[in-house]
Structure formats: structure tokens, C-alpha cells
N, C-alpha and C positions, 0 to 999 in steps of 0.2 A: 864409801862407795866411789868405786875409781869411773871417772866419766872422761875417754880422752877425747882431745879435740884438735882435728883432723885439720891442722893450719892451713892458709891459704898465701903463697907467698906473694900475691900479689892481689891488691886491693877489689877483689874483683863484684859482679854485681848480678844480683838476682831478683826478677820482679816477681809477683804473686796479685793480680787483678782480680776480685769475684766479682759477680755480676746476678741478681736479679732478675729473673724471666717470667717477663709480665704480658698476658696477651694482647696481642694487635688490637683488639675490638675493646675489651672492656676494661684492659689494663690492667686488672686485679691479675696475682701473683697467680702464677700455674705451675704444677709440680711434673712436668716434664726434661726434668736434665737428662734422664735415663737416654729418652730419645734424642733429645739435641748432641750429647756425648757418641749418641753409636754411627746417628748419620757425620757428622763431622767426624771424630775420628778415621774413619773411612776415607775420609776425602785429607786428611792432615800428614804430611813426610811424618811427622813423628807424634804421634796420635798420647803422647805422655806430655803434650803439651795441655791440655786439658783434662780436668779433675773437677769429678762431682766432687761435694760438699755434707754437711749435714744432713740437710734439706733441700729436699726434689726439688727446690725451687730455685735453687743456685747452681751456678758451675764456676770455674774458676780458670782463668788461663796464665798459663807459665811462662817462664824465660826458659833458657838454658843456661849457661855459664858463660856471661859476655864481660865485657871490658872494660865498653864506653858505655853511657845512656843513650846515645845513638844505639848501639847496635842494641841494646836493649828492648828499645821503642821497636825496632823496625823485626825484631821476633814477635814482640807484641801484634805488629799491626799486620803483621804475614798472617799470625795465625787467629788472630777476628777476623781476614776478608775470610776465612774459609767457614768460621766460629757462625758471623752473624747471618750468614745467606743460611745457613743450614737450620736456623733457630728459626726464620722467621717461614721457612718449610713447613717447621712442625707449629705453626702459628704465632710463635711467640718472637719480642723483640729482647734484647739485652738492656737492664737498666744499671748503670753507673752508680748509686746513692751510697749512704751509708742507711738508709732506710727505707720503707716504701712508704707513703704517705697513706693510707687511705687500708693496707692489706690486714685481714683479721689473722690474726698466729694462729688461732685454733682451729681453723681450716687447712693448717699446712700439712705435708707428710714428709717422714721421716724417711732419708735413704736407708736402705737395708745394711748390716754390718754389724758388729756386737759392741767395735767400740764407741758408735753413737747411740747405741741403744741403751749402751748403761750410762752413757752420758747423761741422757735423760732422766733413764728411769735413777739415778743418783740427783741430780739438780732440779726434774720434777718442774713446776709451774715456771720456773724462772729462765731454764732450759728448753723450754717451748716457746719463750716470747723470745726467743733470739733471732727476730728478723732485722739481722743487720749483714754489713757486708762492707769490706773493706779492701785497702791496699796493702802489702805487706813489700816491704823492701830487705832484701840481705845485701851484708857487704863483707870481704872475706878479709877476715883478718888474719897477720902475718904469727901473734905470737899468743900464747894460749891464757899466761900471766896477764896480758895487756888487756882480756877482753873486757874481764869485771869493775879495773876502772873506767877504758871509756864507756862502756855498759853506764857508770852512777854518772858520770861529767855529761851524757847523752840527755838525762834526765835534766837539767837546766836549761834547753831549748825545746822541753815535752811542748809546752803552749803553743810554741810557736807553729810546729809540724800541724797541731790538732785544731788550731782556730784557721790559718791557712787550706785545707782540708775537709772542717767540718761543713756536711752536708746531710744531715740528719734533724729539719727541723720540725718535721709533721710525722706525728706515728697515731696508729690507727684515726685517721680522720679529724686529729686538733693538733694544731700549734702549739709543741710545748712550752714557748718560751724559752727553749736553748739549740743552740749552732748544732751541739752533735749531743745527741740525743744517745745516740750508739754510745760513745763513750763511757755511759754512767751504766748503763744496762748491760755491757757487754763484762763491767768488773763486779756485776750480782754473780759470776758464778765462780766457786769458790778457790779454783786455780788461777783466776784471770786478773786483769788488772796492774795496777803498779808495780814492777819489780821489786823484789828485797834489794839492796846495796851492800856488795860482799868485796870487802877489802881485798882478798885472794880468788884462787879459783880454787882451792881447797875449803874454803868456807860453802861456797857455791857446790861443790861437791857433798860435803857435810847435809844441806839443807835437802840435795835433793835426795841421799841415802834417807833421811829422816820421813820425807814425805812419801817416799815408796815404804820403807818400812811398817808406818802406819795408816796404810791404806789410802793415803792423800791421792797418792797418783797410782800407776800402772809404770807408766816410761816417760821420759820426757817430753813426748808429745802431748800427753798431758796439760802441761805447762804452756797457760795461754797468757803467759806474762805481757805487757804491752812492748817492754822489750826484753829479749831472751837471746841468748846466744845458740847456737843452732851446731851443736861440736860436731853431729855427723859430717856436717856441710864445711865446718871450718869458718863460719859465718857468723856478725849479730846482726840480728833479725829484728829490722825496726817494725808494729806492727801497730804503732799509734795511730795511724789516719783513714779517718772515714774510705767510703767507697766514690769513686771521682767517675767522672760522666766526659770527660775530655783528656785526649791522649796526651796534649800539649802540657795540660795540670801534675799529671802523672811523670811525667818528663820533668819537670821543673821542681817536683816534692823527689824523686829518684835523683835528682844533681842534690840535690839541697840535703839530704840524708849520708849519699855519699862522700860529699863535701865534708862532712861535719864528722863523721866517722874516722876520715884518711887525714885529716887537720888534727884530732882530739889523738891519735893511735900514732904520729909524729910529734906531737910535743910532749908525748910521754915518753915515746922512745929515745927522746931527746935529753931526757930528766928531768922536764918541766913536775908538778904536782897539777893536776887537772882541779878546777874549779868544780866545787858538789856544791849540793844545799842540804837542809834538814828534811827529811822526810815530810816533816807536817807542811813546808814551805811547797814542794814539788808537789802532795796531795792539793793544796789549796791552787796551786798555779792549773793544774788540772781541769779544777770544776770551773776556776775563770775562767778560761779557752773554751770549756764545754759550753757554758752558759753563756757568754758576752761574745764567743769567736772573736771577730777582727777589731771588737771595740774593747776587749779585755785589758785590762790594766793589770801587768804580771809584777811579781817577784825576781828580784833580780839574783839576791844575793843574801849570804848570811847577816849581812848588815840592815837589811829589809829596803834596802831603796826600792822604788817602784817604779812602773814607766807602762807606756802605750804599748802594746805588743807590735803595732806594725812600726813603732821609729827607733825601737829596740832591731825590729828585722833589714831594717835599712844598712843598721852599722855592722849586722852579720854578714851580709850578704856584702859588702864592701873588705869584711875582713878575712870572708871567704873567696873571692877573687881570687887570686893566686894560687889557691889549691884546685879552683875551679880548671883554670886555663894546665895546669899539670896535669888535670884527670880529662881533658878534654872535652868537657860539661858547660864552658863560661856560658854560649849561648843559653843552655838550656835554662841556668841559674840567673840568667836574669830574667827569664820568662817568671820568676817568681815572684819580681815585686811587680807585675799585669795584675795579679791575682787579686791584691786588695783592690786595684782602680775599676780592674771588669766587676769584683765584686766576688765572693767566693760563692761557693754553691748555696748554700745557704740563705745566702741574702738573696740569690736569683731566683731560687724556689720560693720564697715568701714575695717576690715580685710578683710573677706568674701567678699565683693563688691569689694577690690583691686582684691584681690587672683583668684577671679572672673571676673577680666575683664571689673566689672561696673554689672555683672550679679545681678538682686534687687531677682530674684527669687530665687537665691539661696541665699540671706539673708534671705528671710521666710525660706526655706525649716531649715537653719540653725537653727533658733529660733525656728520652732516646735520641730526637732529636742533635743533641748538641754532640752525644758519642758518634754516630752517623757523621756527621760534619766533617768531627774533627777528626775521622778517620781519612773521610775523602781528602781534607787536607793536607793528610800527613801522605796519601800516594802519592799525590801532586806534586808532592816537594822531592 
């Protein structure tokens, strides 16, 4: 199966935010994106900036094809001032998570379409508990050879993206004892999950002939790999980390993606050999990140050394500098080591729930909250 893919000759960057729309009063989840979609669009220049979802109870806001993570953010934050005055019209506010604390799945509703309908009716119970929501980053790459390895060499800093990120620690009303919860749930369905690691892009073409042939998938959108290359787009498309609640987080995980992308897709085109692991190594780095987030002790290397995941992040974020300041991202890439000191989302939602008494509603109120903030912020500046 011939899958071409449509290069991008420069490094370029695409964001993908969903959001959670949980009512102003009761905070429990409401399946009104249909309306929040039709009044906003209305009022948006380019009304393809927002996309329903699965689930009435999401929506989702786009980039266009930008450059910088500046100009990234600031399509991001043009099209929330129009996104959130329109939501909270039809009563509801936007929540940032990679879960909702406290919302029952079998109350949701599904958007209309056939191909979420068979999504279900094929994935069935497991396809219904998918209240999660996440960040998705694309980055454009220059040559089509080069995607599949930095694709596998990407997979050596999974932990890092997903403990920094994970904000999924309460799902229907208890603590599950892990950062991102979303994580583990979101690879129950049976396209998703951990990438295969395909030495060529003819391997990568083979796998997915193979999957459409027997009825695995339909097309590649199908394929909800955690990272997948995106040929229409000319992209790979990071989609490891939770759903974020601050635009400033979002900015700082979008520098630190791109960073690592345009660094990993240079030293290949250089002739370097990109550092992989073993498969079982990168599953296990996984469920650490998932379960410990920021206290995670990861895998380094085929030789099994180990270390802290955030003094591991210090020396990337030091060895990403230089790529930083070429992509015009440095600021934003150092907003990345805040992240452990403010504390990631995760450890903030399990504050508020202590602080609170076990109160979940004021975990929302706290995570709309912080989006709000840190939008008025970002006009500010």
C-alpha cells in the first residue's frame, strides 16, 4: 500500500487543544459542543478553527500552519477569546484536563457521524469510557525516509512529555493512584497506544496495507498511535500528553516537542544513528510516567541505567538550548523546567481535592480557573 507523504520543507508546527465542557453550576460534563461550535463559529474569521469531537461533550481548537510557538499560542489564544465567551453563553465553561474528575461516561452522548459510531459500536464498553482529552502537537518534517526513525529515537523521551503533562489523577469520583490516568485508558482501544518502530517508511506502509486489508482500520485516521506521522499534513504528530489547563504549559510542552523533533530529524540528516530502546523498555517507561508522573524513575537506555525523570529533564532541556534559540522557542523552553517547581497538574489537582476536603467540584472550578488566568495573561503580554 503506497501512503505518500506530503513533506514539509520547513520545520513547521501545528497545535490541536481539546477541551471538556462542564457546566458553570454543577460542573458535571454537558453534551453541548453542537451549540458552543455553531455560536462561535459564527463569530471566528476562520470558523475551521474549531472541531467537535467524539463526544458532545468536547470540542477541540486548532492552529493553522505557523512557524514559531509564538505564533502558535497567539492563534490559540485569538481563537479561545472568541471559543470561551461563546461557551459560557450556552452555560458552560472549558475544562483543560486529561480527565474530569468526578463525570459518569454513561451519561455522555455521542456526536452524530458513522465514523464514531462504529468506533463504538466496534470498541463497545471500553469506547464509551473515553472521557479523556488531550494535547496533540504536529511538527513538519522535511524528508519522508527520515520520519520512521525520528518517530522510534521520539519514543526515548515518551516519559518525559507524559509525566510533565499528566493531569488525569481522579476519574469517576476516586483517586486512582496515577498522574495520567488517560494514558492507560486511552491505549484499551485497539488502534491506540504505543507506536510499532519501523526501520523504513516501506515497513510503515506494509503494516498499514496489512491493517486496512483486514479490517483493523478504514484509513489512517484510524490510527490513534501515541505518535503517528500525519503524511497528509507532511507531519509527526506527537499526541502523548494529557489535556493542559494553562496556555503557558501548552507553550512550553509545543517548544519541548518541537525542540526534539527538529534536533532528532538534524542529526539524522547529518548521519548520526538516533538512539532507540527496546520496546519492552519504552512500554515500562510509559506506565512509570503514567503512574509516578514527576517522581518517576525512567529507563534510560539499552544498558538499563536509570535516573529521576525531572534531572534526566534538566540535561535535555540544557542540550536542547541551541535548537531552541534557532527555532525561536528558548523562552518558551525554559518555561518547562516551572513545570516541576509550580508542580504539574496533577499534583495541583490532588492539592485542591486535599485542601478541599475531597471537594472534585472545586478541582473543576480550580482548572477553569487557571485556563481563564492564563489566557488573560497571555493578552496582557
Amino acid at each position: 500500500m503506497r501512503i505518500d507523504f506530503h513533506a514539509s520543507p520547513q520545520p513547521t508546527l501545528g497545535v490541536e487543544w481539546e477541551f471538556a465542557l462542564v457546566d458553570r453550576v454543577s460542573r458535571d460534563l454537558r453534551s453541548v459542543a453542537s451549540e458552543v461550535h455553531d455560536l462561535a463559529g459564527g463569530r471566528l474569521a476562520d470558523p475551521a478553527r474549531l472541531h467537535k469531537e467524539l463526544l458532545r461533550n468536547t470540542v477541540e481548537v486548532v492552529t493553522g500552519i505557523c512557524d514559531t510557538v509564538g505564533e502558535a499560542m497567539t492563534d490559540l489564544a485569538d481563537t479561545l477569546a472568541v471559543v470561551v465567551p461563546a461557551a459560557q453563553e450556552v452555560g458552560v465553561d472549558l475544562l483543560g484536563a486529561g480527565s474530569h474528575p468526578f463525570a459518569d461516561w454513561s451519561m455522555q452522548q455521542l456526536t452524530d457521524g458513522h465514523r464514531y459510531a462504529e468506533l463504538i459500536n466496534r470498541t463497545q464498553w471500553w469506547g464509551r469510557q473515553m472521557l479523556i482529552w488531550g494535547v496533540h502537537v504536529h511538527v513538519g518534517m522535511p524528508e519522508r525516509d527520515r520520519v520512521m526513525p525520528v518517530l522510534a529515537s521520539m519514543l526515548t523521551t515518551y516519559p518525559h512529555l507524559l509525566a510533565l503533562s499528566a493531569s488525569s489523577p481522579i476519574w469517576a469520583g476516586q483517586d486512582t493512584g496515577y498522574a495520567s490516568n488517560r494514558a492507560l485508558m486511552f491505549q484499551q482501544l485497539p488502534t491506540a497506544g504505543l507506536p510499532f518502530a519501523f526501520d523504513t517508511w516501506a515497513e510503515f506502509e506494509k503494516c498499514i496495507g496489512d491493517q486496512t486489508t483486514t479490517g483493523i482500520i478504514d484509513s489512517m485516521s484510524d490510527v490513534r498511535w501515541d505518535l503517528r506521522p500525519a503524511p497528509h499534513l507532511g507531519t509527526l504528530e506527537n499526541r502523548v500528553c494529557d489535556g493542559m489547563s494553562d496556555i503557558r504549559e501548552v507553550a512550553a510542552m509545543t517548544a519541548l516537542v518541537h525542540c526534539l523533533v527538529v534536533d532528532l530529524d538534524t542529526r539524522l540528516a547529518a548521519g548520526e544513528v538516533l538512539p532507540t530502546m527496546p520496546p519492552w523498555q519504552v512500554q515500562e517507561n510509559k506506565w512509570r510516567a503514567a503512574r509516578y508522573g514527576l517522581d518517576a524513575i525512567v529507563i534510560l537506555d539499552d544498558a538499563n541505567r536509570e535516573r529521576l525523570v525531572t534531572e534526566d529533564l534538566d540535561d535535555l532541556l540544557e542540550r536542547l538550548t541551541p535548537v531552541a534559540k534557532r527555532l525561536d522557542c528558548e523562552a518558551e523552553l525554559r518555561t518547562v523546567a516551572e513545570i516541576p517547581r509550580r508542580g504539574a497538574s496533577y499534583q495541583r489537582q490532588r492539592t485542591v481535592a486535599r485542601e478541599s476536603g475531597g471537594d472534585l467540584i472545586a478541582v473543576v472550578d480550580a482548572l477553569v480557573t487557571e485556563l481563564t488566568d492564563s489566557l488573560s495573561d497571555a493578552r496582557a503580554t
